[in-house]
C-alpha positions as CSV (number, residue, x, y, z in Angstrom):
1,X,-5.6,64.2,110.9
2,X,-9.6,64.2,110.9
3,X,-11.8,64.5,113.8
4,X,-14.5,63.1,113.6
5,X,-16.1,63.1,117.3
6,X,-15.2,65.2,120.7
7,X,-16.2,64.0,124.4
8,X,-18.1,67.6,124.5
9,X,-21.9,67.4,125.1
10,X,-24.2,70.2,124.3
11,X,-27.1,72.1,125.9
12,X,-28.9,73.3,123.1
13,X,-29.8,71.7,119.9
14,X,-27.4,73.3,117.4
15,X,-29.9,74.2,114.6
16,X,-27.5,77.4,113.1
17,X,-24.6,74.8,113.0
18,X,-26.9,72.3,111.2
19,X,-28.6,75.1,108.8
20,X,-24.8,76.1,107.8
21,X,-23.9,72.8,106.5
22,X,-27.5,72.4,105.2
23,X,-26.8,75.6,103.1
24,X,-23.0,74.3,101.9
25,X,-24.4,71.0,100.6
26,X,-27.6,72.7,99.1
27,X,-25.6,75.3,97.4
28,X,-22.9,72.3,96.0
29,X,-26.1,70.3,94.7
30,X,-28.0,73.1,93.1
31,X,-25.3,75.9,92.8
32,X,-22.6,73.7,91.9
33,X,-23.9,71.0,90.0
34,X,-22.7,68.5,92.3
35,X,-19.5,69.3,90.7
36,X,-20.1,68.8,87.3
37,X,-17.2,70.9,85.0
38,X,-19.5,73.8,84.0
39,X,-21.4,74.3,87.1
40,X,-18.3,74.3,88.9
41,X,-16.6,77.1,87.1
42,X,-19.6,79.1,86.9
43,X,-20.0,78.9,90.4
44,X,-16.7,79.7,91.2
45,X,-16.1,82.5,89.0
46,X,-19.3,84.1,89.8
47,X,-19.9,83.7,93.4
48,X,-16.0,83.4,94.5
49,X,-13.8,86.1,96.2
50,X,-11.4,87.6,94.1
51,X,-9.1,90.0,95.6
52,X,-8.1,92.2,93.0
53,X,-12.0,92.2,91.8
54,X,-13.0,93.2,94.6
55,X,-10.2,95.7,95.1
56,X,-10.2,97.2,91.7
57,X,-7.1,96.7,90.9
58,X,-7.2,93.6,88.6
59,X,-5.8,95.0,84.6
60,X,-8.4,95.2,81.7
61,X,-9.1,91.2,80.4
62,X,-7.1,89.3,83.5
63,X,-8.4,86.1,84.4
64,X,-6.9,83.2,86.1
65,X,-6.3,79.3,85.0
66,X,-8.9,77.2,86.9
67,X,-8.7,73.4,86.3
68,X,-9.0,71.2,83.1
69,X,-7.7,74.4,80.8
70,X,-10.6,76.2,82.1
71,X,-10.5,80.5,82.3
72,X,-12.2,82.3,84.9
73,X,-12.5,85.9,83.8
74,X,-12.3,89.1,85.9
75,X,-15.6,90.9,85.5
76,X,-15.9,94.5,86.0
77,X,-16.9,95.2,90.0
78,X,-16.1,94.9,92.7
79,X,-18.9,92.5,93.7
80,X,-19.4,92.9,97.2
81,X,-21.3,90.3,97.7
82,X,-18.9,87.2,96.8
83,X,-17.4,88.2,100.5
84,X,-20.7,86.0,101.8
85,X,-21.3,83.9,98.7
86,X,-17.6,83.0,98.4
87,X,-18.3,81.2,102.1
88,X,-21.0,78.6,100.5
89,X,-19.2,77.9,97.3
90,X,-16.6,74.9,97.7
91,X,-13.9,73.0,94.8
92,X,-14.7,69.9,95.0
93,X,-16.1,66.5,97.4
94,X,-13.6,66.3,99.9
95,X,-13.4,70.0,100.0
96,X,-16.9,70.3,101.0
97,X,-16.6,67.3,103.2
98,X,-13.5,68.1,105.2
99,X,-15.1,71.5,105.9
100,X,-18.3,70.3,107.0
101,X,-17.2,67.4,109.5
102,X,-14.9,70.5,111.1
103,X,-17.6,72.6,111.6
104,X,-20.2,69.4,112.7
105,X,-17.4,67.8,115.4
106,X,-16.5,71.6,116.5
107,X,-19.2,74.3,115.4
108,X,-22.0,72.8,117.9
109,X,-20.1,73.8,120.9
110,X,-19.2,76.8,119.9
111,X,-23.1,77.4,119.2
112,X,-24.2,76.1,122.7
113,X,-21.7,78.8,124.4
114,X,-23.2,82.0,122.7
115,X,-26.1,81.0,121.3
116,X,-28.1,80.8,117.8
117,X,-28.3,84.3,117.0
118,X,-24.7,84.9,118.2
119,X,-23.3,82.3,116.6
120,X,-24.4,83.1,113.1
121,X,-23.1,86.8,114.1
122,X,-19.6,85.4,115.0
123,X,-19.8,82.7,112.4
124,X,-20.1,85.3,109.2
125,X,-17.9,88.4,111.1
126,X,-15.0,85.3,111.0
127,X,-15.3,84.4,107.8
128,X,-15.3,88.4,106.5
129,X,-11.7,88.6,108.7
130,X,-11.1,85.5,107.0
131,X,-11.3,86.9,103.6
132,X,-9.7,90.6,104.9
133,X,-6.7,88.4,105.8
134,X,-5.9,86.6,102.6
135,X,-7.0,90.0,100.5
136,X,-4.5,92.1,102.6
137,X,-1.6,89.3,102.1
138,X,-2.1,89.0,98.4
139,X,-4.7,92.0,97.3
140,X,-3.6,91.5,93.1
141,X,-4.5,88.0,93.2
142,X,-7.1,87.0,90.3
143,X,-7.6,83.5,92.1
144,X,-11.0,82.9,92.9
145,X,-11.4,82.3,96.6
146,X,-14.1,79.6,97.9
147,X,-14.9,78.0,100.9
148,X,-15.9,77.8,104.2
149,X,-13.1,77.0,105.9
150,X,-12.2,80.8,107.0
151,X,-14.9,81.2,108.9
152,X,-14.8,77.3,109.9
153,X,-11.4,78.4,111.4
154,X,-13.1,81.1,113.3
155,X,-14.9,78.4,115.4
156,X,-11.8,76.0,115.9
157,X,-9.9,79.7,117.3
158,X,-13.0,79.8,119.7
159,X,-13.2,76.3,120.7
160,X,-9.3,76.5,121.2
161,X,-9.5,79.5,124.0
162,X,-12.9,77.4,125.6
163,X,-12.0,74.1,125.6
164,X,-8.6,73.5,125.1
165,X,-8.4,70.1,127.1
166,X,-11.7,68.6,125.6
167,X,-10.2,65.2,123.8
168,X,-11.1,64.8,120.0
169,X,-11.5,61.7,118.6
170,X,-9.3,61.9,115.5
171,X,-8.6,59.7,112.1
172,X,-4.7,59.4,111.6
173,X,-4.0,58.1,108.5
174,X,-0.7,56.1,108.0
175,X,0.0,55.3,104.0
176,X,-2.3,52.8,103.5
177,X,-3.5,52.1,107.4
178,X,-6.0,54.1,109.0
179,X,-5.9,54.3,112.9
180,X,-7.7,56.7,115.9
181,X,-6.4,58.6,118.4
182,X,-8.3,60.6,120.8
183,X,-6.3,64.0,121.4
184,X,-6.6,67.1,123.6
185,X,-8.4,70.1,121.7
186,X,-5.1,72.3,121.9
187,X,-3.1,69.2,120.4
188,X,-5.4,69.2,117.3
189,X,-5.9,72.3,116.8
190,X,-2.3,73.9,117.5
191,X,-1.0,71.1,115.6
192,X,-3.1,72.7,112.6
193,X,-2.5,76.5,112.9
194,X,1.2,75.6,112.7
195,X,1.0,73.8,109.7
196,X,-1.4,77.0,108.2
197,X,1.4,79.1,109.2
198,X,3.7,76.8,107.4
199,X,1.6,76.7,104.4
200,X,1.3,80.6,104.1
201,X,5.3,81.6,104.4
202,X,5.4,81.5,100.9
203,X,3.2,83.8,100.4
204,X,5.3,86.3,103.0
205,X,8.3,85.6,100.9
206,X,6.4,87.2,97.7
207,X,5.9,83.6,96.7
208,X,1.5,84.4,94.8
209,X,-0.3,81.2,94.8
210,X,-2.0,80.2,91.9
211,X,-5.1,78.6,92.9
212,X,-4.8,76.0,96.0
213,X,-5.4,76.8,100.0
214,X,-5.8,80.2,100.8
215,X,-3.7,79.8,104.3
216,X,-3.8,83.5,105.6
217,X,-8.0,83.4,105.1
218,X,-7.7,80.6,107.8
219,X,-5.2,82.3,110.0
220,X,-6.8,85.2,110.0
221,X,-10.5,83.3,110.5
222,X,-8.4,81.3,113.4
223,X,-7.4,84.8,115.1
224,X,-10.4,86.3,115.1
225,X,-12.2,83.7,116.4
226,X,-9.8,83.6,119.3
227,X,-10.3,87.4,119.6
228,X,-14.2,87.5,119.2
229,X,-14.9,84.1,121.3
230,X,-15.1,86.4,124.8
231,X,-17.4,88.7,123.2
232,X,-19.9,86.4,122.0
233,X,-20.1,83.7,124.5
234,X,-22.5,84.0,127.6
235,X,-21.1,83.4,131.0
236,X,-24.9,82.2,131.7
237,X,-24.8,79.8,128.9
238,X,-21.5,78.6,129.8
239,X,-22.3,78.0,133.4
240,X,-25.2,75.3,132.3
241,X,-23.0,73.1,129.8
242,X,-21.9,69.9,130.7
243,X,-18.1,70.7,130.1
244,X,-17.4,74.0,131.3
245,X,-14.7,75.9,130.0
246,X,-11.7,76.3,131.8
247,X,-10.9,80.0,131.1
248,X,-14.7,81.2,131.8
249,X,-15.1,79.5,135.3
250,X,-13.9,82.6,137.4
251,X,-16.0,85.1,135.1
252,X,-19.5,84.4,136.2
253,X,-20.3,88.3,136.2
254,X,-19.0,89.2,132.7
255,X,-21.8,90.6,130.7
């Protein structure tokens, strides 16, 4: 399922929501090549999370099977920095894409109930629990971690606690037929935690992943955007949006 539209206007113009997935697409074009082979592994290697880099515990000479018989090598760290990189580097098209229409059909809200300054704030502290939470689940992993979708999960955690009954206009695809269904928020987005948690029991069985979908960065980016979302959002701002949430209506005097 794909949302692509929600029936959730916004006060304020979301320019941090726009900027984020100006900086994705301008890091795939002149970061990543647009994709092309070299780029790509460069990119990755270099800019991507690697847990056992960053913990110091990968062996002398490890490095990890990327795509096409490509290596990516362990360099000597830890490199701090790929915890904020590692959010702007993405594998592929649809990677970058999926993330991006996530964060467009549910970041803007999010943004409009805290605020520009906030949001980037709450934005980059989900994605560093993101990463926290896949590094604690497998901390020897040589995989190079990319992508934005842990902190991207942050915001749909938020938007679940907020607007829970908004309905999201969503693409269902059926084999070859393609339909729409317009769903409430905590349809969609429960309906996609469960299958995270699905996807990461392997992983709590002892079961490493060797490349793929880091599942336990977007459970962890999902919970702490659930945790954080209180923090962050502003009664006063809430009060003025068109939709208002549902769980903030009675708490006009938090601060």
């Amino acid at each position: 399922m794909i949302p692509y539209r929600d029936e959730n206007p916004t006060y304020l113009t979301p320019v941090v929501t726009v900027g984020v997935i100006g900086l994705n697409i301008l890091s795939w074009v002149v970061v990543q090549g647009l994709g092309t082979q070299e780029a790509l592994v460069q990119s990755v290697c270099r800019m991507g999370l690697i847990p056992a880099e960053l913990l110091g515990t990968a062996p002398p000479g490890a490095g990890a099977e990327l795509a096409h018989g490509l290596r990516c090598m362990v360099e000597p760290g830890p490199h701090y920095y790929t915890v904020l990189t590692s959010m702007f580097m993405h594998g592929g098209w649809l990677h970058l894409i999926g993330n991006m229409v996530f964060l467009w059909v549910f970041g803007n809200n999010i943004e409009d109930a805290m605020g520009h300054v906030r949001f980037v704030v709450f934005y980059l502290t989900c994605g560093i629990a993101a990463a926290a939470a896949q590094i604690a689940i497998e901390p020897s992993s040589i995989v190079p971690m990319v992508g934005a979708s842990g902190a991207i999960s942050g915001v749909l955690g938020g938007y679940l606690l907020l607007y829970p009954r908004v309905r999201v206009h969503t693409l269902i695809f059926l084999g070859i037929f393609v339909t729409t269904v317009d769903l409430p928020a905590y349809v969609l987005l429960g309906y996609w935690i469960v299958l995270q948690i699905i996807g990461g029991l392997p992983a709590l069985a002892g079961v490493g992943a060797e490349g793929g979908v880091a599942f336990f960065a977007h459970i962890g980016g999902f919970l702490a955007g659930m945790l954080l979302i209180r923090l962050f959002a502003r009664p006063d701002y809430l009060a003025r949006r068109p939709v208002h949430p549902v769980q903030f209506r009675r708490r006009a005097s938090w601060s």
